[in-house]
C-alpha positions in Angstrom: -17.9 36.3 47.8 -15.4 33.5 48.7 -16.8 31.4 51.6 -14.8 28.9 53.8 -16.2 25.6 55.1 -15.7 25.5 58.3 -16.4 22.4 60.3 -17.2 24.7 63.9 -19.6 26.6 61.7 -22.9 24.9 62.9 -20.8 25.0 66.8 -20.6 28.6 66.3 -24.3 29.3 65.4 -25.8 27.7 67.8 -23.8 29.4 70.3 -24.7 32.5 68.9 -28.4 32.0 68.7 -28.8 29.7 72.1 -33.1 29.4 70.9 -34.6 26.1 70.6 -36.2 27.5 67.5 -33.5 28.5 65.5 -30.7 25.6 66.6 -29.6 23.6 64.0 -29.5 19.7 64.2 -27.2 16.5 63.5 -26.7 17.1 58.8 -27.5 21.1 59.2 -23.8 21.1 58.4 -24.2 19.8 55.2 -24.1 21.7 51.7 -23.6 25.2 52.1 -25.7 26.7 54.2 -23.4 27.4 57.1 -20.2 28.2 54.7 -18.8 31.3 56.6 -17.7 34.3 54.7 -13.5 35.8 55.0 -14.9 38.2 57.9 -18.3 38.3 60.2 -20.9 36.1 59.8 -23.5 36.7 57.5 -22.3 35.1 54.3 -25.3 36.3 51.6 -24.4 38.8 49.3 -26.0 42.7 50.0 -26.5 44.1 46.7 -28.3 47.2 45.5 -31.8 45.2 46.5 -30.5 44.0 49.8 -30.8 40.7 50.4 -32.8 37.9 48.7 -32.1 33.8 49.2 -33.6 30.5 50.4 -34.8 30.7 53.8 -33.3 28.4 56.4 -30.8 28.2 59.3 -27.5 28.8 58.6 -25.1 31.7 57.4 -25.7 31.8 53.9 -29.9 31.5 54.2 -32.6 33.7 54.8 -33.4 33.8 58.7 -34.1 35.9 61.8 -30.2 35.7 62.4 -29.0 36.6 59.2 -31.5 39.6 59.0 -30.4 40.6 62.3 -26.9 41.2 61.6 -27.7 42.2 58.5 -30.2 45.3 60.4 -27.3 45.6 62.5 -24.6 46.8 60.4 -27.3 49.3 58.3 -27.4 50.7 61.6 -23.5 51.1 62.2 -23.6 52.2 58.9 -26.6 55.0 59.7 -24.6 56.2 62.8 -21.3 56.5 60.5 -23.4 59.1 58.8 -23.7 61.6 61.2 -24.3 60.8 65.0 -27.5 59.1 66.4 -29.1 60.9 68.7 -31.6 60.1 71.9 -35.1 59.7 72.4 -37.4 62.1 69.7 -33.7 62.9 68.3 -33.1 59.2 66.8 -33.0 58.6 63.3 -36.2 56.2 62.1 -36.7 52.8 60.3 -39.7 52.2 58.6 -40.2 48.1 57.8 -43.0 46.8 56.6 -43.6 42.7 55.6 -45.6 40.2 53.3 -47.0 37.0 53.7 -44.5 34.6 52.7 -43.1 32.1 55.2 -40.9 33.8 58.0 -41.8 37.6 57.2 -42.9 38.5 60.4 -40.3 37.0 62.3 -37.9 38.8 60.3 -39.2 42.0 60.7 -39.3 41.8 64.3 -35.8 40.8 64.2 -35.1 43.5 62.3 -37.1 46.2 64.3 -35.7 44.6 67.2 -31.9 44.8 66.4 -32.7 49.1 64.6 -34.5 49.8 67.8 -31.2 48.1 70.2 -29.0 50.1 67.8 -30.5 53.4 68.9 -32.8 53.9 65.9 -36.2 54.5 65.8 -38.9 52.1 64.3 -42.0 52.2 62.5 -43.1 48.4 62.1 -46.7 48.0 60.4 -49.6 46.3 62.1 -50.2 44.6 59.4 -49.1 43.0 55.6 -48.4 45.9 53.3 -47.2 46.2 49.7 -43.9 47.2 48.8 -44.8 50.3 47.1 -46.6 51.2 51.0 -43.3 50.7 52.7 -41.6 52.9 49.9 -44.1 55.3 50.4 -44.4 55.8 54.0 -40.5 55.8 54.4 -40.3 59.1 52.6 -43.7 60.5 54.3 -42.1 59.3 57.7 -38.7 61.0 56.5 -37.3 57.8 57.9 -33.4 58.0 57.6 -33.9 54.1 56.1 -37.0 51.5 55.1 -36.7 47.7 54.6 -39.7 45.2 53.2 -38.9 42.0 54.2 -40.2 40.0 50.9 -39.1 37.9 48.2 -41.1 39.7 45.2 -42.2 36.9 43.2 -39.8 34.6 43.4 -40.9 30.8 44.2 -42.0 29.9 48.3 -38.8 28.5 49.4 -37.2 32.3 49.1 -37.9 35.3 51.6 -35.7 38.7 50.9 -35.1 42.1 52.9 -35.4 45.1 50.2 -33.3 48.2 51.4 -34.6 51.6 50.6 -32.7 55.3 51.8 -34.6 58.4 52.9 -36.0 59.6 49.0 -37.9 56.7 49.1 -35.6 55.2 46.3 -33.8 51.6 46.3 -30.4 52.0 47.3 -27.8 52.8 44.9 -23.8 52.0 44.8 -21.6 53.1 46.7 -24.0 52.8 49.5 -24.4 49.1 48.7 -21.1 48.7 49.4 -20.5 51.0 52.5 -23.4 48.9 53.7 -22.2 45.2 52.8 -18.6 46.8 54.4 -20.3 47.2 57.9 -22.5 44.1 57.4 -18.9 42.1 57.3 -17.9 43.4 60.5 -21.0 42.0 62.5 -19.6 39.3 64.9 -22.2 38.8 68.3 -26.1 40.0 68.1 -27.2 42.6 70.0 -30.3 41.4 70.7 -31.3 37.8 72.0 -33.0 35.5 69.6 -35.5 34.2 72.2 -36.9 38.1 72.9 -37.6 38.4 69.2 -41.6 38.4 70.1 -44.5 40.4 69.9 -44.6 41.4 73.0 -40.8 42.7 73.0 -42.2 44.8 70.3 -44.8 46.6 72.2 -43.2 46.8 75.8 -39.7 48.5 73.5 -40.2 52.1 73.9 -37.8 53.0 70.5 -40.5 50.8 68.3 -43.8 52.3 67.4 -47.1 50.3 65.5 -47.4 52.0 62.3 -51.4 51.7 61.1 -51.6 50.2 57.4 -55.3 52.1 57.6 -53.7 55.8 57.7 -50.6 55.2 55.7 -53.0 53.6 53.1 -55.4 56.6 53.0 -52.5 58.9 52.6 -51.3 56.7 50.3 -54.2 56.7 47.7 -54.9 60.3 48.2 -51.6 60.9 46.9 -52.5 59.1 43.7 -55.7 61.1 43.7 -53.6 64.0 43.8 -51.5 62.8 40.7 -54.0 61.7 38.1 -57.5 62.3 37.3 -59.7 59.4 36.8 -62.9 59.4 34.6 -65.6 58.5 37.0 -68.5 57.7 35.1 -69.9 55.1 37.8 -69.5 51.7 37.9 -72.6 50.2 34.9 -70.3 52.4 32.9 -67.5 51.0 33.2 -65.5 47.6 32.2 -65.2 44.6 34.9 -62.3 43.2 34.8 -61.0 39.8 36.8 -58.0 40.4 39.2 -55.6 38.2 41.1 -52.9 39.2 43.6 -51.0 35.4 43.0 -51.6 34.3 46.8 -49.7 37.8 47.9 -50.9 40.9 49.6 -52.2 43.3 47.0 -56.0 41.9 46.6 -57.2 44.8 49.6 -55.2 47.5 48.1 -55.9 47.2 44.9 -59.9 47.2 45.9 -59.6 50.2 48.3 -57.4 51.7 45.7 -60.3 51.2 43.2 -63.4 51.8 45.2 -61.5 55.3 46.3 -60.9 56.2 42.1 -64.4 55.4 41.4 -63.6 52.4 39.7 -65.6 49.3 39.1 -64.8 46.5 41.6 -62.8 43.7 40.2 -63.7 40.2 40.4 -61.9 38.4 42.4 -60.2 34.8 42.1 -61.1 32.9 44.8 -58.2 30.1 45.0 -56.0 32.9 44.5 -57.3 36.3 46.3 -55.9 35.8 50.2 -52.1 35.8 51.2 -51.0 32.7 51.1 -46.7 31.1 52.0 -47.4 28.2 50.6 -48.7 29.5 46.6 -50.9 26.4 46.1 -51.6 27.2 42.7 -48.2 28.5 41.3 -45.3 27.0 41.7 -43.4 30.7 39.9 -45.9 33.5 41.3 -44.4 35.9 38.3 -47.1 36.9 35.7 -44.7 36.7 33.0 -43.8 33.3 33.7 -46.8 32.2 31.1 -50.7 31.1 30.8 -49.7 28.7 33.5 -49.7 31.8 36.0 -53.0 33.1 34.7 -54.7 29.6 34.5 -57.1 30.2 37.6 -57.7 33.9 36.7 -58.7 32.7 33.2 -61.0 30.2 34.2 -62.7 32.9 36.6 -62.8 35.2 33.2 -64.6 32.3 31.4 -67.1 31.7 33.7 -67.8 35.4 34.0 -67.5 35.8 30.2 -64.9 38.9 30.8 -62.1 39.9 28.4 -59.6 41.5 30.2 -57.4 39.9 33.5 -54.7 41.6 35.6 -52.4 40.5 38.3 -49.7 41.7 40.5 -47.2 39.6 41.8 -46.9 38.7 45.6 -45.6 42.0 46.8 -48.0 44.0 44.1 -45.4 46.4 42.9 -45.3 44.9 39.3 -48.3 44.9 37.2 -49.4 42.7 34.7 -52.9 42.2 32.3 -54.2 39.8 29.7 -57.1 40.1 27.0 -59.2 37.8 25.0 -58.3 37.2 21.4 -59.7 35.6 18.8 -56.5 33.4 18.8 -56.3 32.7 22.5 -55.6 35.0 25.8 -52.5 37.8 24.7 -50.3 38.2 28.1 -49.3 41.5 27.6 -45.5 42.3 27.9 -44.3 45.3 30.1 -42.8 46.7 27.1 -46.3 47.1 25.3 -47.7 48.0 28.9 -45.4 50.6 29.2 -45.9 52.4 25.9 -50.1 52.0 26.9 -49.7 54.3 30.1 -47.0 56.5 29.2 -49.8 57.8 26.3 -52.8 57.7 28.2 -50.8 59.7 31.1 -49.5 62.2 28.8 -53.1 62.1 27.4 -54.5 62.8 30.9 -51.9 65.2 31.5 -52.4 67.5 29.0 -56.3 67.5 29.2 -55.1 68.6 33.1 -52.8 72.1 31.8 -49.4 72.2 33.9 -46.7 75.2 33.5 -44.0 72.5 34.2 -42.3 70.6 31.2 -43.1 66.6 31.0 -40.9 64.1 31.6 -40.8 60.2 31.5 -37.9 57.2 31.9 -37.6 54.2 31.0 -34.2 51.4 31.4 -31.3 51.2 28.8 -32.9 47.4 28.3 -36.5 48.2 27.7 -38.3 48.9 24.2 -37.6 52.2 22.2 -41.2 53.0 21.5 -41.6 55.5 25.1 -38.9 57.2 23.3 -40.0 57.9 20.2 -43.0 59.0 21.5 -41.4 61.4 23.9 -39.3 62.3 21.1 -42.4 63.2 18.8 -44.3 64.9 21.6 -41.7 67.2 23.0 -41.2 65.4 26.3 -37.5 64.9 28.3 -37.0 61.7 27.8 -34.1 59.8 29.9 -32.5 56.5 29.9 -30.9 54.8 33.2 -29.2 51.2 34.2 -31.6 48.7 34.6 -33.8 49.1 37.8 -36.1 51.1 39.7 -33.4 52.1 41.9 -31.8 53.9 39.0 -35.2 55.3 37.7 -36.6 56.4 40.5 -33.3 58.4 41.5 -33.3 59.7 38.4 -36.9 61.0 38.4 -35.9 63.1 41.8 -33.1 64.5 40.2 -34.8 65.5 37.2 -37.9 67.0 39.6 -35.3 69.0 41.6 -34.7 70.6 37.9 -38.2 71.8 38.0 -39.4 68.8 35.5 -43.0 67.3 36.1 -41.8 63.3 35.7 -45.1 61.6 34.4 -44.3 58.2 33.9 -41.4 55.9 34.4 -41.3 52.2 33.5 -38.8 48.9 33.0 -39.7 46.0 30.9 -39.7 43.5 33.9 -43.4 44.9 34.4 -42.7 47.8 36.9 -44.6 51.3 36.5 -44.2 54.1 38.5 -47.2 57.0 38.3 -45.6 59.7 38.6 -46.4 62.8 41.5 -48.3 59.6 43.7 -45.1 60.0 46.4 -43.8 56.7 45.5 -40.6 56.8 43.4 -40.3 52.7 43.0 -42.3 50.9 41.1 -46.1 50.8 42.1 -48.6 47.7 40.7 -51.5 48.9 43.0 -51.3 52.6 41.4 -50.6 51.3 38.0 -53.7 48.7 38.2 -56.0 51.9 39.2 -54.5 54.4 35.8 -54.4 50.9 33.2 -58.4 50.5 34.3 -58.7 54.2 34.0 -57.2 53.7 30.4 -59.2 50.7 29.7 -62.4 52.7 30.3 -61.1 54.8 27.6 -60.3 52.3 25.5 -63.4 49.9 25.6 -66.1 52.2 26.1 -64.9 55.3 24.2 -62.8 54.1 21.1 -65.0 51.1 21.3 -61.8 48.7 20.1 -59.6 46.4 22.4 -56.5 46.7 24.1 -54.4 44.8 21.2 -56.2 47.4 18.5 -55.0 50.1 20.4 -51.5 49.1 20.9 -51.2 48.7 17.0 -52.4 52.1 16.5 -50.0 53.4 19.0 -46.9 51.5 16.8 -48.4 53.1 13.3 -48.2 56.5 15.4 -45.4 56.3 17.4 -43.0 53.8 15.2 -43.7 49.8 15.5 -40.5 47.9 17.0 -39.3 44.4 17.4 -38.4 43.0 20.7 -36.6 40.3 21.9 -35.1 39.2 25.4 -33.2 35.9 26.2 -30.8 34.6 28.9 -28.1 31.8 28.9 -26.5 30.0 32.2 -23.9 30.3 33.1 -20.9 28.2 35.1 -19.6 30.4 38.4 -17.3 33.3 36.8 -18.7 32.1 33.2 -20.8 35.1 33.2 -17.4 37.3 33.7 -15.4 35.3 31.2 -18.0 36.0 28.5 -18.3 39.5 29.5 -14.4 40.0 28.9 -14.3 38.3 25.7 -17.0 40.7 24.3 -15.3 43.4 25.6 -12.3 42.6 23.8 -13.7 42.1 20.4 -14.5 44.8 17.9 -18.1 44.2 16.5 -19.4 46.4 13.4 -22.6 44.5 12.8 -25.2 41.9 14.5 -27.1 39.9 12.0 -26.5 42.2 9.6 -27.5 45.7 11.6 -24.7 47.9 11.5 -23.7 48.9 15.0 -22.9 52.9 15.4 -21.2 53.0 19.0 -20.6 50.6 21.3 -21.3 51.2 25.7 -19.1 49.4 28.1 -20.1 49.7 31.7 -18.9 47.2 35.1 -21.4 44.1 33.8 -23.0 45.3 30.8 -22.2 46.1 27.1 -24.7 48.2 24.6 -24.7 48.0 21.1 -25.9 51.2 19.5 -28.5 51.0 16.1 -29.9 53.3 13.8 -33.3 54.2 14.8 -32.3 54.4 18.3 -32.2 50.2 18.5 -30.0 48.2 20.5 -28.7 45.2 21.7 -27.5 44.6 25.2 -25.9 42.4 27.0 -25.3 41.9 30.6 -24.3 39.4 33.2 -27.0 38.9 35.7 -25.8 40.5 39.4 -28.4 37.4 41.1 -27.9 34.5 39.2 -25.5 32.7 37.2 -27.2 34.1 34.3 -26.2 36.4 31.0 -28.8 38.0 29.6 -29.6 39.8 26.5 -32.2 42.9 25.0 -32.8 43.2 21.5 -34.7 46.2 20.0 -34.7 47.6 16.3 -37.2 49.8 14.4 -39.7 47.6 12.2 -37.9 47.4 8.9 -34.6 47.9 10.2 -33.2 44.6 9.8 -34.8 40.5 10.6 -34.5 40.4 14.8 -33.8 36.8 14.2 -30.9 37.8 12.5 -29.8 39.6 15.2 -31.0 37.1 17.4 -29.0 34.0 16.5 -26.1 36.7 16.1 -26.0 36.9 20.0 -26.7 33.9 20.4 -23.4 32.9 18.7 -21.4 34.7 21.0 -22.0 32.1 23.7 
């Protein structure tokens, strides 16, 4: 999106706004902050995740404003749909909210502007997880959910996560019908200075929606999907867990004392919500050992083996174990290939009539595949994202499939059958400790043992993943010249067929392997995948092939 400077910008705002706490002061103008987009006012892009940016006043930030107008024109967007109607008749909006900096104001701005729209609105009483919001807009049959969170990006961000009525991430063209409606937003219909608590309550359109009851249908809905080994808690491993300063620490323990499994230990520095991540300046857990640093001294102390974490929002999932070498982060490639067998495992033991199913992204490992391939499960491929997969997953239910498992290599797992089709880190925590059991107690070997044992079974691969900045439009100019070349071989692997799509381009291997590139739809980023069967040619090779292309 083009934006315009405008020197009435700031003029304009705080006419808009008229509240002493949103007002912006003598320099607000400067940088680019109140740039104004070529129609409306909300200059931050909407993609296919909503919204995500720095918070702070101004057009092109994260604010109450912004999210607002930005609630306002899903609305418009809702009523273009089919008409809204009154009272019990309304469509709902379910929104739920972390504990970063700003969360809650945003969601009451949000439930706020739904509610003055017409809409109906479930708000929770409390911080959730994502994967709760996902799941109780579909249980709700809300027409529309949003999270207001950032994932796990660093403090200074705050974001506003779309999902439709399946329960899914929006997909295109929705994105766009949304973004269209967004750009005609010109006057709020709501004052800034009412966005309060107790506007909430006395607004008859906006109900309190428990975290307790959604919670406990929540987990039974797991229960319902997978059966965990329950032989009581001296008989099972303890593990050291940390929710990185964000909200999952109480889900994860309920979600565990409900499965029968052993209660976790806890890092202390780390284990409430906090805005302001003391301790990580990059809550991700697969930014590094810096991330785990404070979980790993808890796991020293304790003399345990085995660590997991969940980013902020606790729908990505994340473990380590103790080596002789040193602690082994693992990746969510080897993660995923872990619980896709020890569901399928589970699943069999359990008898179903239905055929098996599991997903995984065009940019994640092939090893899921061969193992579906091997076993005689559907195996399916989508666009990077959980939006794709979990759409996907419905569709292939709707053809009478039973979708067990569906992962992408950015750490996300969704269990399937739970009710949440996005993916789910407090779920995933409860099966990987279910599997760890298994593994520990059972095979009596460790996680890395078993994970080689699964390669000589299912076919060992190498994997690689890089990125490389990019100037504004450099990502597009790259993209183009790739497009326009003909490429036969990468580091001397013979590519079969070649994929174009809008931003991405997928070089086909024997052995189903692949190298993909794509220009990042966030940041000025293009980044790259490379996967080839062990023996199929030296991924360095390949690597500094790509590499050359920049």
């Amino acid at each position: 999106m083009k934006l315009r400077a405008t020197s009435e910008s700031v003029s304009l705002w705080n006419s808009l706004v008229k509240s002493d706490a949103l007002r912006a002061g003598e320099g607000d103008g400067e940088g680019d902050a109140f740039s104004m987009p070529p129609t409306g006012l909300v200059a931050l892009t909407f993609g296919t995740a909503g919204l995500r940016a720095k918070e702070g006043r101004g057009w092109n930030r994260m604010n109450a404003v912004t999210v607002a107008l930005t609630s306002q024109g899903i609305a418009d967007y809702i009523a273009e749909e089919g008409e809204i109607g009154q009272g019990e008749h309304a469509p709902s909006v379910c929104i739920g909210f972390d504990g970063r900096e700003g969360s809650l104001q945003f969601a009451t701005a949000a439930a706020l502007s739904f509610a003055s729209s017409g809409l109906k609105v479930y708000i929770f009483d409390a911080l959730v997880p994502t994967p709760l919001l996902a799941f109780a807009t579909r249980e709700l049959r809300c027409r529309a959910g949003v999270m207001v969170t950032a994932s796990h990006n660093p403090k200074e961000y705050n974001g506003y996560k779309v999902y439709w009525n399946n329960g899914c991430q929006i997909i295109p063209p929705m994105d766009k019908g949304i973004s269209g409606e967004i750009a005609r937003q010109t006057s709020l219909r709501t004052s800034p200075e009412a966005w309060t608590a107790d506007q909430l309550k006395a607004n008859p359109m906006v109900s309190e929606l428990s975290a307790e009851r959604e919670t406990t249908k929540y987990i039974e809905g797991v229960l319902s999907a997978f059966d965990f080994d329950r032989a009581g808690h001296d008989g099972q491993v303890e593990v050291v867990y940390t929710p990185l300063h964000g909200v999952g620490s109480t889900f994860v323990s309920r979600m565990f004392d409900r499965c029968g499994l052993r209660p976790f230990q806890k890092v202390d520095s780390q284990d409430e919500p906090d805005k302001d991540f003391p301790t990580v300046s990059f809550p991700n857990p697969e930014e590094g050992a810096g991330v785990w640093s404070e979980a790993f001294k808890v796991a020293d102390e304790m003399d345990l083996d085995v660590c997991i974490a969940n980013d902020p929002d606790a729908d990505r999932l994340c473990c380590a174990e103790r080596s002789a070498s040193g602690w082994r982060v693992f990746s969510g490639n080897d993660l995923g290939i872990m619980l896709g067998d020890w569901i399928y495992t589970k699943w069999k033991k359990r008898g179903s009539a239905k055929k098996p199913a599991m997903l995984t992204t065009t940019v994640s490992a092939r090893v899921l595949q061969n193992m579906c391939e091997q076993e005689g499960i559907r195996f399916e491929e989508t666009l990077t994202g959980f939006k794709w997969l979990g759409n996907k997953a419905l569709e292939m239910e709707s053809e009478g499939y039973d979708v067990l498992f569906a992962y992408e290599e950015a750490i996300g797992f969704m269990i399937g059958g739970t009710g949440v089709v996005d993916k789910d880190g407090v779920a995933a925590a409860a099966v990987f400790m279910d599997m760890l059991n298994h593994v520990y107690l059972q095979q009596k070997t460790t996680l890395e043992k078993h994970l080689e044992g699964l390669f000589e079974k299912y076919g060992k691969r190498e994997y690689r993943q890089g990125y490389f900045l990019t100037n504004d439009g450099g990502a597009d100019e790259v993209m183009s010249a790739l497009r326009e070349t003909s490429i036969s071989e990468i580091g001397g692997v013979s590519v079969e067929s070649t994929n174009l799509s809008a931003n991405m381009i997928t070089f086909r291997f024997g052995q189903n392997g692949f190298c993909t590139i794509r220009a990042s739809g966030t940041e000025p980023k293009v980044k790259y995948y490379i996967d080839i069967a062990d023996g199929a040619g030296d991924i360095n090779d390949v690597e500094d092939a790509v590499r050359a292309f920049f």
